[in-house]
C-alpha positions, 0 to 999 in steps of 0.5 A: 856696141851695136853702132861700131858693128852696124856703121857697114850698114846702108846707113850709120845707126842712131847714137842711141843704140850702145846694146851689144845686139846679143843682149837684143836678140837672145838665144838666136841660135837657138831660135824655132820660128819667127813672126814679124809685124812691120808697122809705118815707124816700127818693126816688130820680130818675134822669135820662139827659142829653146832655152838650156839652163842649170836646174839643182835637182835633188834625190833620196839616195839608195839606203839599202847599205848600211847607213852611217850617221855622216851621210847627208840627207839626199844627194843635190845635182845640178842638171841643164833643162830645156825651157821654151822662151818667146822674144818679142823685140821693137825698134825702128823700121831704119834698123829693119837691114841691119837687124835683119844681117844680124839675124842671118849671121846667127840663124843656126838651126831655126825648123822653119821655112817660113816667116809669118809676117802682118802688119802694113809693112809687109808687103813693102818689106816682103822682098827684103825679107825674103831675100835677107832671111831666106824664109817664105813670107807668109802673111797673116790678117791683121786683125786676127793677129791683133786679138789673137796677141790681145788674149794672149797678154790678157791672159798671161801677164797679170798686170797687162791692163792699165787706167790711166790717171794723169794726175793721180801719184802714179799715173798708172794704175793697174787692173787685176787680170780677170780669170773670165777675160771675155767679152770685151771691145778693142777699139785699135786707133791707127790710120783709121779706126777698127772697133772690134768685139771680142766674145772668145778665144776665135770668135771676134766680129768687127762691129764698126770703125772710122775713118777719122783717126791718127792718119788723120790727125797726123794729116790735118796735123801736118797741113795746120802746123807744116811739122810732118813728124807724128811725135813732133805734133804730139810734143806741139800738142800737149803745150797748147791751149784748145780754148783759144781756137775752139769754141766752148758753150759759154762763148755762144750763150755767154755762160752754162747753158743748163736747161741742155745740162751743159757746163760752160767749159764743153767744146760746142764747137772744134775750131769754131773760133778760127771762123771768125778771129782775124788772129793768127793760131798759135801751132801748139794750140790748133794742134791741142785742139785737133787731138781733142776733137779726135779724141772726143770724137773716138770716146763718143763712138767707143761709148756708143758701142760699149753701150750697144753691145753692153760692154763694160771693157773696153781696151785701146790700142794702136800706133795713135795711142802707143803708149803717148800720156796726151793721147791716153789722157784725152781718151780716158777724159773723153770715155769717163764724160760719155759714159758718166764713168760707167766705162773706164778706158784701158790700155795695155802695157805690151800694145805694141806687141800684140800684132806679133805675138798674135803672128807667131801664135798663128805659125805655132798653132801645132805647138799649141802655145795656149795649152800653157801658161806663160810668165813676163820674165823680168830679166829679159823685158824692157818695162813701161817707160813713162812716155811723157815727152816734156818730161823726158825727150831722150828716154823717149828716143831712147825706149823707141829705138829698142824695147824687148819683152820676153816669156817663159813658157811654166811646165803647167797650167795656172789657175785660181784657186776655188775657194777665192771669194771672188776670183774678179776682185782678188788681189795678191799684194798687200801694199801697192809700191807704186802708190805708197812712197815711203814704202818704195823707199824703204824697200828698193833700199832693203832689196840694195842693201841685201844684194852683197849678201846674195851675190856671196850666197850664189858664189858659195852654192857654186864653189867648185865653178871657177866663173861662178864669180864672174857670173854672180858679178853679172847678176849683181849688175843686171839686178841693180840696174833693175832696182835703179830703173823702179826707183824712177819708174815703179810702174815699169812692170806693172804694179811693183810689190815686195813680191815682183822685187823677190820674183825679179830677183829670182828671175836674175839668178836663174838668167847667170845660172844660180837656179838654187843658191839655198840648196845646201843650206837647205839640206844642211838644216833638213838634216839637222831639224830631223833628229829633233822630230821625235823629241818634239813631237814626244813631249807634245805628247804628253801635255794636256789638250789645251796646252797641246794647242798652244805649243803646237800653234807655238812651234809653227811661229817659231819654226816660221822665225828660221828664214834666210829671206830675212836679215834680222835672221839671217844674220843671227843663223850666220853668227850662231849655226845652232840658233836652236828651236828652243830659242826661237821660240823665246824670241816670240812675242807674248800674247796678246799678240799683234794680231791674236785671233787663237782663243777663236781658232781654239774654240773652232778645234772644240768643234768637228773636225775640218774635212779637209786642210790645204797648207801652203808651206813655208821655209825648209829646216826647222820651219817645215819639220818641227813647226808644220808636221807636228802641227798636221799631225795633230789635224790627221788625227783629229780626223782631218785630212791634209794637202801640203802645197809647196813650191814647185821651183826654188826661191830664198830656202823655201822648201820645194816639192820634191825637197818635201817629198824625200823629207815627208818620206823621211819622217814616215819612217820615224813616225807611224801616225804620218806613215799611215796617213801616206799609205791611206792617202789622207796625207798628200803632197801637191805643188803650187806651181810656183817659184815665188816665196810670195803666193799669188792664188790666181795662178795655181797648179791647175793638178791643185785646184783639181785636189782642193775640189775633189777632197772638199777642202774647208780650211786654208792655212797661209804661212810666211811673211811673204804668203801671209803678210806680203801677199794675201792678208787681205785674200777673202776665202770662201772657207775658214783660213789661218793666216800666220807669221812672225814678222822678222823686219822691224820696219814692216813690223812698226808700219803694222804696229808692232815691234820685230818678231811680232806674231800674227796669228789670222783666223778668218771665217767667212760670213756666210759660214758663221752661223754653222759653228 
């Protein structure tokens, strides 16, 4: 661990710390450049690194010799990409020495000279840095540094933002990222008081500030009490009572006063009892007192600026906020008073980050970080603990000695989708793990319960690699760890979701090398489904128009049934391989179906055709080749043009876009009406710019969006329990949707009422639309 290695240092390590540091600072050797933001108690380092990991890749073979039947569709290769990461690690300025040793040990091939360095501590640190590193320090303004980080996480991490509810079930509640995250006020609380007005990227303007702030609560704090530790007076704080030494209308006018519309309860006067008791104070309640008498004093001025400059959001931040629930708690009471709740106080999960990223954004300006987007990579970060001391003072220690935040830089730029009703209120996920209990419950226990099945699945896809197991049993303990830590702090990334356990899954595997445990599977059933093709879409043929219809729309659900991501199926396609379309189809509910909009989705096909379909597809196999081609190929030749968005990485046996293009390729050669609509660009393939079996349609391929406005697209049709039931149920379109499923767990299924390989069959018109049809 950390502690034997680090004992030489000038002084012995905190017992606390037992991570080996290469799981800290990873990827060190690989490192580009560096920022540094040195605060009073805590330093924070930034490092930009190139990351070598395993992709599988696949490609069509060369047919030009003679084909035999035994030849599998296309050759999967499993090749090393390199992706960019950022590091962000916290800890404590008593480590800054040996930290910095560490660093020196393994700096190989850093390009950079220089060190960017902010924060109060960069001066007193310079030397030492300078000196341990051999970089130039090169220091950066503050505040700069504070709104270029605050943008950055803004913009990036979709649950970066937070209000904070302390007596609600989860105290945390989350905001959706804005898609406009400007204008907003920074109100940073540190030794004084900075308010600052954010209009764009580079434009900021400090509109005004304080001089009371938590240097002076730290330094009245410690006169009144004699406990010089700003934790400590935190701790002493959130056990007081303020009533006994502040001065509260009523004890002046013996009730309400309500000709002024004061409540009795309102602090008239901080400390105004101390004046005239001859008691002695207890230290918890001259402490409770004093952190309210600052908050209020923060909230009133926040207010005051808010409504000057006619700001609705208004984030905190600052080493008196950091994260502490009684000061987030005073804070947001104090806003929601002045404002009479127009204004909601927000707080940001990474706080304690932005002075660094903003550093290092500054050094890498020439890289230009901002022309990507970039994505909070589960297996590599910390999570939000839940700071309240009385609850827990160890975890406390514990998460200040180190805390770690890591993202991936994605090939492209993500953006909403154009036609979301309304981008501001659009939220991807159906149920809020972190509100619903039972539902937590049920799913941290399904995500355990599946995880031997995965870990077998990932030593499979790689037998040729004899420490394929050892790393898969990495895998399989890095994920548990995971699951455990939400099980007591839901809210440790934001908003926990079916989708944020798949994504943290996903992001496990990749981190111990699995890129695509589904690979061979998926090319096994693309084979298999493909010589079905031809006999499917031929006795489509031959039905009559209504029944074409139905069996069309039929063979979607069914093909929808073929999921690996799923237990229920999963277990029959290992028992029985040739698990048929047939049969699937059999398994269906009968109509009516638990959710059956299809006589109105009948009566819209009698109508024009749509000018153009956007189809988030759903699994390979038969899902893709006998459910979704037949039932475009219908749309093409009614006229409507159609965009498949498929996933642009691997995720369970979705199929990805490059799988799809070698399949679509596959199947134009069979068939004459899809090879046309190729050649006259009537049929196009996009990816969505995600590696999620789950669909979030605020952070889409930007190349996407750009198809979905040109070509004029007037229906969406979402498919898949994770798309359609995990996500996006409730997503309102500004065009026609279908949202379609089979619900293959039985628990999901009697939660919406219904029993395991129920259908929901979604259709949705917006109502501004109705009245064309």
């Amino acid at each position: 661990s950390f502690r034997c290695r680090a004992e030489s240092g000038s002084h012995s390590m905190d017992k606390s710390i037992t991570l080996p540091p290469d799981e800290i600072f990873r990827n060190l050797e690989n490192a580009k450049r560096f920022a540094i933001d040195i605060g009073g108690s805590l330093t924070k380092l930034a490092y930009y690194s190139t990351v070598q990991h395993k992709v599988a890749k696949v490609r069509s073979f060369d047919h030009s010799a003679k084909e035999t039947d035994g030849d599998p569709l296309y050759e999967i290769s499993v090749q090393e990409e390199i992706t960019a990461r950022l590091h962000f690690i916290k800890f404590e300025n008593a480590y800054i020495e040996t930290c910095l040793d560490f660093i020196k040990d393994h700096l190989v091939n850093t390009e950079t000279k220089v060190i960017k360095a902010t924060g109060g501590g960069a001066y007193k640190f310079k030397d030492l840095v300078e000196k341990k590193l051999k970089l130039k320090v090169d220091k950066e303004d503050e505040m700069t540094c504070l709104i270029k980080g605050c943008n950055f996480v803004l913009k990036n991490i979709p649950h970066e933002a937070f209000v904070y509810a302390k007596h609600a079930d989860s105290e945390f509640r989350f905001q959706n990222t804005h898609p406009d995250i400007f204008p907003y006020l920074l109100i940073n609380i540190g030794s004084g008081v900075s308010i600052v007005k954010v209009e764009a990227e580079d434009k900021f303007e400090r509109i005004g500030g304080s001089s009371i702030g938590g240097g002076t609560f730290w330094g009245l704090g410690a006169l009144l009490t004699k406990t010089k530790r700003f934790d400590e007076l935190l701790q002493l704080a959130s056990k007081g009572q303020h009533t006994n030494v502040d001065m509260l209308v009523k004890d002046i006018y013996g009730g309400a006063y309500g000709s002024l519309g004061l409540t009795g309860d309102l602090i008239a006067s901080s400390f105004g009892k101390s004046a005239t008791t001859d008691k002695e104070f207890s230290k918890e309640d001259m402490a409770k007192s004093l952190l309210h008498m600052i908050s209020n004093d923060i909230g009133q001025l926040a207010c005051l600026y808010a409504k000057l400059h006619n700001l609705t959001r208004v984030y905190f931040g600052g080493f008196f906020i950091r994260g502490h629930p009684v000061t987030m708690h005073t804070i947001t009471y104090s806003i929601n008073f002045f404002t009479k709740g127009e204004v909601q106080a927000l707080f940001l999960r990474h706080e304690g980050y932005l002075g660094a990223i903003g550093a290092f954004l500054k050094g890498a300006e020439e890289d230009n970080p901002n022309q990507y987007s970039w994505e909070e990579n589960y297996a590599g970060s910390s999570g939000l603990m839940s700071a309240s001391p009385e609850l827990n003072p160890v975890q406390r220690a514990r998460s200040g000695t180190f805390d770690m935040l890591e993202m991936d830089r994605l090939d492209r730029q993500l953006v909403n989708l154009p036609l979301l009703q309304d981008p501001t209120s659009y939220i991807p996920d159906t149920v809020d793990l972190t509100e619903d209990a039972l539902a937590r419950e049920y799913w941290l226990y399904c995500f355990e319960e599946a995880l031997d099945g995965v870990v077998k699945r990932a030593i499979a896809s790689q037998k040729d690699q004899p420490e394929a197991v050892e790393r898969a049993e990495k895998f399989r303990q890095k994920y548990r760890h995971k699951v455990q830590t939400l099980r007591h702090q839901p809210f440790a990334y934001g908003s926990l979701t079916v989708r944020s356990l798949l994504d943290t899954r996903e992001h496990c595997l990749n981190e111990f090398n699995f890129p695509d445990p589904y690979s061979k599977i998926k090319q096994k059933e693309n084979d298999m489904a493909l010589k079905y093709y031809l006999k499917v879409v031929t006795s489509v043929e031959e039905l009559s128009w209504e029944q074409r219809q139905f069996t069309l729309v039929k063979g979607l659900l069914a093909g929808n049934v073929f999921d690996w991501g799923a237990k229920a199926v999963s277990d029959v396609l290992e028992s029985d391989p040739e698990f048929g379309f047939e049969q699937a189809k059999q398994q269906l509910q009968e109509r009516p179906w638990l959710v059956d909009a299809y006589n109105q989705w009948i009566e819209r096909l009698k109508g024009p055709p749509h000018k153009c379909a956007l189809f988030f597809v759903d699994n390979s196999g038969i899902d893709i080749i006998l459910g979704v081609f037949p039932f475009i190929r219908e749309l093409l030749v009614r006229g409507t043009e159609v965009v498949l968005a498929s996933n642009s990485g691997p995720a369970l046996n979705d199929v990805t876009n490059s799988e799809l293009q070698i399949l679509t390729e596959k199947i134009a050669a069979m068939d004459p009406v899809i090879h046309a609509a190729l050649k006259e660009d009537r049929l196009a393939l996009v990816q969505n710019g995600s590696s999620s079996p789950c669909l979030d349609l605020s952070r889409l391929d930007k190349v996407l969006a750009t198809v979905v406005r040109e070509r004029g697209t007037d229906l969406v049709i979402i498919e898949g329990m994770g798309r359609a039931i995990h996500t996006n149920y409730y997503a309102m379109l500004s065009c026609e949707s279908l949202k379609l499923a089979v619900i293959k767990n039985s628990w999901l299924a009697e939660r919406l009422g219904g029993k395991i390989f129920s259908v929901v069959f979604k259709y949705e018109v917006p109502s501004k639309a109705q009245g064309q049809h």
